[in-house]
Structures are given as C-alpha cells and as structure tokens.
RODO-2510 file (C-alpha; in nm, 4 decimals, decimal comma):
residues 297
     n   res          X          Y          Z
     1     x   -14,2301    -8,4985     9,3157
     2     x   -14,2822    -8,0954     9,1945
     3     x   -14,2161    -7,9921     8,8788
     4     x   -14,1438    -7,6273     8,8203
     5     x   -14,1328    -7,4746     8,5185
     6     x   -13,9587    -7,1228     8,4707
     7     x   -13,7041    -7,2144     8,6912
     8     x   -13,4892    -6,9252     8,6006
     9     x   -13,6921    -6,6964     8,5908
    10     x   -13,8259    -6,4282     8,8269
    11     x   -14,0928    -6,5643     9,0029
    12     x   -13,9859    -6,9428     8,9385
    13     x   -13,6567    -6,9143     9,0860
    14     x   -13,8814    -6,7498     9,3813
    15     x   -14,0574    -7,0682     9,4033
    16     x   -13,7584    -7,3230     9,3932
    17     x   -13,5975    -7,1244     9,6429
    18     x   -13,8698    -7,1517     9,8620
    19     x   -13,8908    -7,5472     9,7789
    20     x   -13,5498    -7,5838     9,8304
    21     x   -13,5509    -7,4476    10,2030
    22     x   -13,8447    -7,6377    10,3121
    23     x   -13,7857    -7,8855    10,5827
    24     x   -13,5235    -8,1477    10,5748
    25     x   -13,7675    -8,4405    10,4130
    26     x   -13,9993    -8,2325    10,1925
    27     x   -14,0987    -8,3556     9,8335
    28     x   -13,8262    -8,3701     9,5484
    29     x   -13,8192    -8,0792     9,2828
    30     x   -13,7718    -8,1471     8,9047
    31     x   -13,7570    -7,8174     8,6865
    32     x   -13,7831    -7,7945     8,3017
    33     x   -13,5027    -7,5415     8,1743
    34     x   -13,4108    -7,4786     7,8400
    35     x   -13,0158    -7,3828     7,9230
    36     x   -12,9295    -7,5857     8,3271
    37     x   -12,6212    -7,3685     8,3138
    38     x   -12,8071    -7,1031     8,3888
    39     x   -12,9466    -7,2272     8,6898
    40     x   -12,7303    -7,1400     8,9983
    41     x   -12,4869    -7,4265     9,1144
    42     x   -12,6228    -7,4412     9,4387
    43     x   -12,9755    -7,5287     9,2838
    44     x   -12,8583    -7,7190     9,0014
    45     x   -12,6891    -7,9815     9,3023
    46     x   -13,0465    -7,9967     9,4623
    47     x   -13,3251    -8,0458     9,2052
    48     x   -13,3743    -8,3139     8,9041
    49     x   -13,3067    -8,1533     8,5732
    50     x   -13,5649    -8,2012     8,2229
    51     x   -13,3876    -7,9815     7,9792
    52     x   -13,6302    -7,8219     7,6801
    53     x   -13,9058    -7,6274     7,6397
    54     x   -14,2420    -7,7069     7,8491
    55     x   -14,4174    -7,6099     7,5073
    56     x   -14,2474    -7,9353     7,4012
    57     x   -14,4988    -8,2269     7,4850
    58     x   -14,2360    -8,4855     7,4822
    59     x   -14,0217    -8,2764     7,7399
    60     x   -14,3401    -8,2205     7,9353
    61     x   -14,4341    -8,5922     7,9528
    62     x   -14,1092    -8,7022     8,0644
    63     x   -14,0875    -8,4012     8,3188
    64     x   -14,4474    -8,4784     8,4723
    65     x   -14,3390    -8,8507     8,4890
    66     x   -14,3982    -8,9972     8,8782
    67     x   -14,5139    -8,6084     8,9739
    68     x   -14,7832    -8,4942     9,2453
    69     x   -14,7449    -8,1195     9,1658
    70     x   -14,6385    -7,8940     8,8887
    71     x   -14,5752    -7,4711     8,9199
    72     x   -14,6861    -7,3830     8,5658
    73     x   -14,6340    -7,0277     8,4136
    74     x   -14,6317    -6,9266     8,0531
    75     x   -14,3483    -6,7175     7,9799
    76     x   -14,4126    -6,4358     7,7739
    77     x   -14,2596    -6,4302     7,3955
    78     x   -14,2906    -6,0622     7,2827
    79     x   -14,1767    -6,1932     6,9048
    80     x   -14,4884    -6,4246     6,9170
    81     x   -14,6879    -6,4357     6,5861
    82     x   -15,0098    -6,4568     6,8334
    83     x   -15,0231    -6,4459     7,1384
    84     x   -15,3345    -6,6587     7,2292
    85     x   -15,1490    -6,9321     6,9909
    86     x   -14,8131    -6,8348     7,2443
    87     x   -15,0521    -6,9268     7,5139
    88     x   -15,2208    -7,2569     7,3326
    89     x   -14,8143    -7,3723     7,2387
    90     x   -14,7818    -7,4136     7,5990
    91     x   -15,1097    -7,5180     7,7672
    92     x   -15,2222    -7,7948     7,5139
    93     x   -14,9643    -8,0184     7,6039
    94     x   -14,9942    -7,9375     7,9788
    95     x   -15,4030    -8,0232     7,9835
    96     x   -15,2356    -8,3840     7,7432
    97     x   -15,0279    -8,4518     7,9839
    98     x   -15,2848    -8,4160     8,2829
    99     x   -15,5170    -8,6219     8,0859
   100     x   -15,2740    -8,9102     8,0459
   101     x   -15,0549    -8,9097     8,3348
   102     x   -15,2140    -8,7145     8,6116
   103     x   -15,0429    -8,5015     8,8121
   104     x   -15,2747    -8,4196     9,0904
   105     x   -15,2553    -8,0376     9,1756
   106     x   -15,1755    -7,7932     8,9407
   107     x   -15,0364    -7,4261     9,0636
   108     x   -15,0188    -7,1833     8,7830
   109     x   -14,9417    -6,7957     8,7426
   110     x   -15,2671    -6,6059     8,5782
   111     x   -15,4158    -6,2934     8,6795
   112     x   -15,6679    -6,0523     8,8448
   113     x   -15,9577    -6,0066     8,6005
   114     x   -16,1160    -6,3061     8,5454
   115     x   -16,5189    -6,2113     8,5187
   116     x   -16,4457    -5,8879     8,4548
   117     x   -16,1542    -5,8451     8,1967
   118     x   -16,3264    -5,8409     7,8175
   119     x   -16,0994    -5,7900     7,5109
   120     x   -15,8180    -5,7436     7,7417
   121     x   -15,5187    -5,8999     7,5040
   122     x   -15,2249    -6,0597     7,7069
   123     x   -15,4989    -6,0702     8,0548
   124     x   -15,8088    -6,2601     7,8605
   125     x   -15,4910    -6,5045     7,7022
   126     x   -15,4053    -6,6162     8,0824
   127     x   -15,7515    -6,6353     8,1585
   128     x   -15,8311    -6,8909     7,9251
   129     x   -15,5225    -7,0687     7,9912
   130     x   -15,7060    -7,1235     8,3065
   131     x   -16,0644    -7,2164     8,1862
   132     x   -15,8101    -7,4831     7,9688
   133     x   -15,6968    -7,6582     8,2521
   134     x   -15,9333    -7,6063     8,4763
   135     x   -16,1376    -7,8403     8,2088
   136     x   -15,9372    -8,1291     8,2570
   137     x   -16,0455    -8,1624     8,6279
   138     x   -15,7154    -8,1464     8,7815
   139     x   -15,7195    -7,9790     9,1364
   140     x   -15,6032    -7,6103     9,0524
   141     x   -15,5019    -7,2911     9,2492
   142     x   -15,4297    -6,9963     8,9765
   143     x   -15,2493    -6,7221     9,1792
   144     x   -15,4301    -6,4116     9,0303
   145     x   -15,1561    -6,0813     9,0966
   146     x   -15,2180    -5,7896     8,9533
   147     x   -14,9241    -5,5324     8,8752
   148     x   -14,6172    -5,6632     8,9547
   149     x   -14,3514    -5,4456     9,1266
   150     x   -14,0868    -5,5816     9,0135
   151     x   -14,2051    -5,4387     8,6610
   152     x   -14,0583    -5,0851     8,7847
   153     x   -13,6891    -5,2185     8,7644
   154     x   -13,7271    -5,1934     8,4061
   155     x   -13,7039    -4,8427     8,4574
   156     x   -13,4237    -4,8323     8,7185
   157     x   -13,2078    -4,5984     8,4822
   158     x   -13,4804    -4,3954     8,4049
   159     x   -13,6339    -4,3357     8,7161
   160     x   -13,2758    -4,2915     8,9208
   161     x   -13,1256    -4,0917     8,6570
   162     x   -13,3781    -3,8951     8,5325
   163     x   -13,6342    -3,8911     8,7856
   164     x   -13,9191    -4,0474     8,5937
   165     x   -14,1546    -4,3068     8,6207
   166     x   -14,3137    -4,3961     8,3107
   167     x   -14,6975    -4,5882     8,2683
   168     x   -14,9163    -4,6474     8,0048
   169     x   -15,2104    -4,6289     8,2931
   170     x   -15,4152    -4,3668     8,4569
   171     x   -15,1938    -4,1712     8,6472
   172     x   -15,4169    -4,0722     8,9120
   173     x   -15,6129    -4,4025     8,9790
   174     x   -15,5145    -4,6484     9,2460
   175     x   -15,3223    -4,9811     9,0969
   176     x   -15,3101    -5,2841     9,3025
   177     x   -14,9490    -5,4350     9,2948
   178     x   -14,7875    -5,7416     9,4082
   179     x   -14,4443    -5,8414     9,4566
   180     x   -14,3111    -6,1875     9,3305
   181     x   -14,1556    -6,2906     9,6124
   182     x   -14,5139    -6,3255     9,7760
   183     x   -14,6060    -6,5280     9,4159
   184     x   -14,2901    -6,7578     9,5041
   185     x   -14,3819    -6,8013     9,8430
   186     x   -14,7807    -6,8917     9,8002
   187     x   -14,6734    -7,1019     9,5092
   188     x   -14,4416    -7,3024     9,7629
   189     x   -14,6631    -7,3393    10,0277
   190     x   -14,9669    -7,4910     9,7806
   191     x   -14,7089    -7,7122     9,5973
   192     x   -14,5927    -7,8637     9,9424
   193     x   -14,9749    -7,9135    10,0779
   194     x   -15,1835    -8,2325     9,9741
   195     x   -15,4583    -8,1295    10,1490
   196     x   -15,6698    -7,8675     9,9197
   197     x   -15,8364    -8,0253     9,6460
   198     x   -16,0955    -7,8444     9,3983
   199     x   -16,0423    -7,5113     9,1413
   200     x   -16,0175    -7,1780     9,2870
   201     x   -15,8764    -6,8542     9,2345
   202     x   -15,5994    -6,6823     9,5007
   203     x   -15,6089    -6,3034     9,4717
   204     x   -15,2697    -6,1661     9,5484
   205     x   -15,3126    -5,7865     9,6597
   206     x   -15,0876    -5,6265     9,8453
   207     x   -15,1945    -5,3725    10,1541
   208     x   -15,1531    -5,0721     9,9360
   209     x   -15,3312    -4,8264     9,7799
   210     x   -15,1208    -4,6078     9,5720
   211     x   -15,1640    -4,4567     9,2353
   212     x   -14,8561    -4,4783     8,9849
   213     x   -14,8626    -4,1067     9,1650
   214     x   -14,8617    -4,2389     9,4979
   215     x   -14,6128    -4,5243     9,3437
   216     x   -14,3451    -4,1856     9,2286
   217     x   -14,4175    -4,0561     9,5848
   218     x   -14,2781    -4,3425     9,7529
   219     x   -13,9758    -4,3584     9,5289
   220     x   -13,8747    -4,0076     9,5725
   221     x   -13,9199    -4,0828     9,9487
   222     x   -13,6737    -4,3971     9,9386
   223     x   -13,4348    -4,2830     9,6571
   224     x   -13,4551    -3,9295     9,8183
   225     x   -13,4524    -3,7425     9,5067
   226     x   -13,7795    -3,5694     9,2841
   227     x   -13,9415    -3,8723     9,0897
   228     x   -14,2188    -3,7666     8,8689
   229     x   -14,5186    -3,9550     8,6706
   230     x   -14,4698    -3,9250     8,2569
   231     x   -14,7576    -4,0967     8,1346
   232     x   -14,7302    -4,2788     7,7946
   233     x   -14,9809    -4,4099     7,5603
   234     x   -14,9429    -4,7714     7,4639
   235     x   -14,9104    -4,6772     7,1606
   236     x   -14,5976    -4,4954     7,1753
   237     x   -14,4509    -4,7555     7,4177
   238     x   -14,5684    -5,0389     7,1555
   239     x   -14,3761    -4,9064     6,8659
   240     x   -14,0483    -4,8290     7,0690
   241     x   -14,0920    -5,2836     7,1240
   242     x   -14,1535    -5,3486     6,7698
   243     x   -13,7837    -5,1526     6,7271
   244     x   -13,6510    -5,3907     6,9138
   245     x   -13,8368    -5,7209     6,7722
   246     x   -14,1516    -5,7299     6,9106
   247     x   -14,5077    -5,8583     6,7158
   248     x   -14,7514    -5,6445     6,5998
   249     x   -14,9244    -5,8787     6,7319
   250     x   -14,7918    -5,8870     7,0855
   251     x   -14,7970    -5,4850     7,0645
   252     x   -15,2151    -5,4612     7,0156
   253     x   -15,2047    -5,7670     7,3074
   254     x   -15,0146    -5,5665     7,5412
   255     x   -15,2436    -5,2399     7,3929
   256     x   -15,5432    -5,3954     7,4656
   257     x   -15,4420    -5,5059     7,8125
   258     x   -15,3594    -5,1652     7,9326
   259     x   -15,6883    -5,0246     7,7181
   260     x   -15,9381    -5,2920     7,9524
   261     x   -15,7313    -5,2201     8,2514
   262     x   -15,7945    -4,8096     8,1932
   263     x   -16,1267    -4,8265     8,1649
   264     x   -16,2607    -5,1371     8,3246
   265     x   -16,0682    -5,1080     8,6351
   266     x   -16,0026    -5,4562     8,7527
   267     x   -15,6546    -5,3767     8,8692
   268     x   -15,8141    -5,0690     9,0896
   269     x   -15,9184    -5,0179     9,3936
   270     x   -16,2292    -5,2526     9,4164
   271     x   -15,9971    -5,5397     9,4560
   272     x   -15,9351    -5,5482     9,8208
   273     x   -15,5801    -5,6250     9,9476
   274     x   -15,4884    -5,9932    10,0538
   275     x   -15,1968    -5,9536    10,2935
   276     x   -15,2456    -6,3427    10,3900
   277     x   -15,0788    -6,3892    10,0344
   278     x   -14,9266    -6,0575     9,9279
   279     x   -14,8042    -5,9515    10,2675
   280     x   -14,5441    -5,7101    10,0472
   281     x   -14,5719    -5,3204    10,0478
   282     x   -14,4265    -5,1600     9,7676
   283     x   -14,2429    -4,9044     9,9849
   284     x   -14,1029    -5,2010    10,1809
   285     x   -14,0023    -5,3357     9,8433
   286     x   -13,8419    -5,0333     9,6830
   287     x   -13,6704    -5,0342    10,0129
   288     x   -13,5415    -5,4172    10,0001
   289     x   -13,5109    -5,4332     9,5913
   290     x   -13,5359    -5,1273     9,4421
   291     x   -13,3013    -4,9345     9,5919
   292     x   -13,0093    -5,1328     9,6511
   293     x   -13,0385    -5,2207     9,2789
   294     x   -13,0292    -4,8395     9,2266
   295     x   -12,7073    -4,8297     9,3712
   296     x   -12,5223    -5,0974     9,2232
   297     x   -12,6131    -4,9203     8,8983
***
C-alpha cells in the first residue's frame, strides 16, 4: 500500500497519476484529502480514500495503517502564525506514526539547499522537516527541486497581458528550475521500488541554465510577443500577501528565503543539472503548459 498525501494538489496529483498508470498489478494507493470531491472521478474510483488533514495524527495513523510507502509534502499555509510550527503541525505526527507503525520508505518534497541554506525562512523549515524524519530511521529519498516552473503561471495575466515577468531574485543570475511533472514522476518511480533502502538526497535540476532574463527570453520566444524582467523586492511583494491574509510571519519566511537564495546562491548555477530526474526544459514547458494556458485565458 502508498499513501499520498496532497493528492489534489499540483505535484501530488502528478504523483497519483503516475501511480495510477503503472502496470496492471502494481501496489494499491490510499490518499489523505481534506474535501474527496475534489478529487477527479476517475481517481476517486481507483484509490482508497482517508479524509482529514495529515497534520491530524489520528487521520495519519489510520491512513499509514497496513502501508509500505507514503509521498509526504507539507503544504504551505501562508496565514500560518509560524511557519517552522506550520512545518512541526505536520511532521510530528508523521515521525509518531513511523515510530509506531512503520511504514518502510518515506518519499517527501524538500529542497535544494541543504548544507548550504542558513537563515533561509520557508527553505531551512523543509530542511529540518527532513533532519526530523530522517531521525526516526525510516528509509528516505527527499526530492530536493529548486524553482519550480510552474510558479510562473501565477503570473499568466501579467506576463501575457502586460508583458512582464516579475521576481524577487537577481535578475541577471542563473536559477535552476524544475518542473513538477518530473517531481510526480521520480516520486512514482521510488514509491513503486522496494529495492533502495538508506537516507539520501535526489537533486532535481533541470538541463537549463537561464536567468529570470534568459527565463523572459524564452517566453517572448514561445508567446511571441516582448516579455520583460520587473524585478521586485520581497518586501513589496510581502505586503501586497499580507493584503490578502497572509502572516507577518510567513512574509519575513518567504523574505528570508529569497534574501539566502540572493546572496548565497544555492539555487544558481553551481548546482549541476540532473536530467535523469528533471529531464524538463523550461522552454519545452512553457511550450506544453504555459502557453496553452495563455490561451485559454
């Protein structure tokens, strides 16, 4: 049995789908889902349903009941009082669980960074999420992605209308990206292997090596129209979130992130690519994604 949690969202859904349409025979899938009418109907007929929060312990133990594997990824709560609390809410009762019931293999979502990252808000809260269950002794793979690409579609209207492409990083230094279709499908293929045992880290890179620059570049070429680069301090962006709900605290996480990523770098270009696991380019995904989202809109 794997358990996924997120199953709704946009990398779990990536890895159900990819569990689903694994060979007649493969393991059963149980997800954890606060609402299971928003899970598609053709999923919902296929996988074992736990409905609550994964934060809830009780939900969590009956979830992990009987399972081998469990896809684990802490979704992010922008109206969090604290955000390494946010973090704790969830992972406690995952390391309890291990503890007590023993699922063997853990997969989980984290981040590029670890060794590296210091004082790096939302980042150094994954990390230790790690360094949590990595404690409990649990065989563990923590897919480490850096940028993710689907990120831009927040900006769809912006960047299609008006031509811009905003970031809160240094404009003119190469960020590593990934897209989470690669996440979904690495996920799938550790949660249906029994073979790897031990705790490791999987870098998720993909081949290129654009700047948010080179990143407007390659969406002018595919939308064909001017896209430029607006660069905004996290500042500016963070107050805009706390208009719409959003923690002060969460704000300074998400300002200290994109601080430690300016000036430490561990999302640049000394992190070689990994097309084994991140075989997506971004211009192949702004082809495939991006743009026919553009359109629709």
């Amino acid at each position: 049995m794997i358990v996924v949690t997120t199953p709704t969202g946009q990398i779990g859904r990536e890895v159900v789908a990819r569990l689903l349409d694994a060979p007649e025979g493969s393991v059963p899938v149980r997800v954890i889902v606060r609402d299971p009418a928003a899970l598609a109907p053709e999923v919902r007929e296929r996988v074992e349903v736990v409905q609550g929060s994964h934060a809830d312990p009780a939900v969590l133990k009956e979830a992990c009941e009987g399972a081998d594997h469990v896809f684990w990824l802490v979704p992010p709560h922008p109206g969090a009082d604290s955000v390494e609390g946010h973090f704790r809410a969830f992972t406690d009762p995952l390391c309890e669980v291990i503890e007590a019931q023993g699922p063997e293999r853990v997969v989980s979502v984290s981040t590029l960074g670890r060794g590296v990252a210091r004082n790096a808000g939302l980042i150094s809260a994954g990390l230790a999420m790690d360094e949590a269950i990595a404690a409990t002794g649990v065989h563990y793979r923590a897919l480490c992605p850096p940028s993710l690409m689907e990120n831009e579609l927040r900006q769809l209207a912006s960047i299609r209308d008006a031509g811009v492409f905003s970031t809160s990083l240094v404009p003119d230094r190469v960020l590593r990206l990934c897209a989470t279709r690669d996440i979904g499908a690495t996920a799938a293929r550790l949660l249906l292997d029994d073979s790897w045992t031990g705790q490791e880290d999987v870098p998720m890179v993909s081949p290129d090596d654009l700047t948010p620059e080179g990143m407007a570049g390659v969406l002018s070429e595919v939308l064909d129209r001017p896209v430029r680069v607006e660069f905004t301090p996290a500042a500016e962006l963070g107050a805009r979130w706390i208009r719409f709900g959003a923690t002060e605290a969460w704000v300074r996480a998400f300002a200290d992130m994109v601080d430690a990523q300016n000036t430490q770098g561990f999302y640049g270009a000394v992190q070689p690519s990994t097309p084994d696991t991140a075989p997506t380019t971004f211009r192949q995904w702004c082809e495939e994604v991006f743009k026919p989202a553009a359109l629709q809109g």
